[in-house]
C-alpha positions as CSV (number, residue, x, y, z in Angstrom):
1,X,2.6,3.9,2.1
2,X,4.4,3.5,5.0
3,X,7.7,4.2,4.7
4,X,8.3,4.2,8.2
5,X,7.9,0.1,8.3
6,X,10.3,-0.1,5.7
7,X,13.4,2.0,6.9
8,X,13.2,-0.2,10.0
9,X,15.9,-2.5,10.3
10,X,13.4,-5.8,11.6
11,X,11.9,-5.3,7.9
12,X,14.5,-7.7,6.3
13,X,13.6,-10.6,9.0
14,X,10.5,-10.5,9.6
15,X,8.6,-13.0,7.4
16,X,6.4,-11.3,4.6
17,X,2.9,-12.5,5.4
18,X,3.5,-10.8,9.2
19,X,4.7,-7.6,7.3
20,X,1.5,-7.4,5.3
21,X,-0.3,-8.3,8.3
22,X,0.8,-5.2,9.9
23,X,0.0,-2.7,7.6
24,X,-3.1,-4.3,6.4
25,X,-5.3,-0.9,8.9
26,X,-2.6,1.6,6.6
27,X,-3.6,-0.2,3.1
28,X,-7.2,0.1,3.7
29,X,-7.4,3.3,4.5
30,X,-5.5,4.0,1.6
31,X,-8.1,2.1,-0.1
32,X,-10.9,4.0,1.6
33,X,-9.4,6.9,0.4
34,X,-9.3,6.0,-3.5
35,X,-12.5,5.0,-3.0
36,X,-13.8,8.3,-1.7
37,X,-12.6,9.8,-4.6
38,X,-14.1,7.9,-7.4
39,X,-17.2,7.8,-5.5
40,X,-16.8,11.6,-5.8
41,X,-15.9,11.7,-9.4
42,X,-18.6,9.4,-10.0
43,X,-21.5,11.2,-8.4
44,X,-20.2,14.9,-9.8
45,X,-20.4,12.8,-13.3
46,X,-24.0,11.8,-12.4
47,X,-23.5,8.0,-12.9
48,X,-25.6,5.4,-12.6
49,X,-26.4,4.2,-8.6
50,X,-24.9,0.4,-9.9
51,X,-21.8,1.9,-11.3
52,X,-20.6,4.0,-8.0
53,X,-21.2,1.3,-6.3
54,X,-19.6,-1.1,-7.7
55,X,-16.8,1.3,-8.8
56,X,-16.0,2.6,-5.4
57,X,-16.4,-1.1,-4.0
58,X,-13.1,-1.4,-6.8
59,X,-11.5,1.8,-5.9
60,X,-11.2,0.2,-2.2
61,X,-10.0,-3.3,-2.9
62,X,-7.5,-2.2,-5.7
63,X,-6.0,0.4,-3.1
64,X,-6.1,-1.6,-0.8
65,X,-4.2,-4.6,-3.0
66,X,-1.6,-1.5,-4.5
67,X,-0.9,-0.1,-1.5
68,X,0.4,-4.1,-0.1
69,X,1.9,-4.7,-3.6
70,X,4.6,-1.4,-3.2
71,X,5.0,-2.1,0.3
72,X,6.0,-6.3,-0.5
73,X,7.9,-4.6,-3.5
74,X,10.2,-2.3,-1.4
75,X,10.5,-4.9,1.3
76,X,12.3,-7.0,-1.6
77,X,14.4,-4.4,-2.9
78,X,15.2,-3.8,0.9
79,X,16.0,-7.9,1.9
80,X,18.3,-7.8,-1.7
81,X,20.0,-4.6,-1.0
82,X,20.9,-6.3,2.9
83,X,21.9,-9.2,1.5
84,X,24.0,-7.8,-1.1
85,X,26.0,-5.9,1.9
86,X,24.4,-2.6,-0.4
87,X,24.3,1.3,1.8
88,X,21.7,1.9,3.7
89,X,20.3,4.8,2.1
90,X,17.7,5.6,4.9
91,X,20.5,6.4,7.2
92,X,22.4,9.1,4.7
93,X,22.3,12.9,5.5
């Protein structure tokens, strides 16, 4: 994830759908990557040609969506804690 995007301060105004917008290249590769890996685990297994395909075709769009769920989950617990007036804990020593 990156948590970069969501120690920045214009994280708590700027509206959602842009947020996503902006790390939509960071969750795709993420998904690329968990789909890398159960291609791999599915090809050392020796599994059918359908299956790794379809299962590394999954392994990308379900990284892809986790990656965006997290990051809209920590921009919420981030617009909460600024509107509650809580620390900013990405500022501490």
């Amino acid at each position: 994830m990156c948590y970069d995007r969501l120690v920045d301060d214009d994280v708590v105004e700027t509206p959602l759908p842009e947020l996503l917008r902006s790390e939509l290249v960071c969750a795709l590769r993420n998904g690329a990557l968990a789909g890398v890996m159960v291609l791999a685990v599915l090809l050392f297994e020796g599994a059918p040609p359908w299956l790794v395909a379809a299962s590394t075709v999954g392994g990308v769009a379900l990284g892809a969506v986790l990656h965006e769920s997290v990051f809209a989950a920590g921009t919420l617990v981030q617009r909460i804690r600024a509107r509650a007036g809580g620390t900013d804990v990405s500022r501490s020593p």
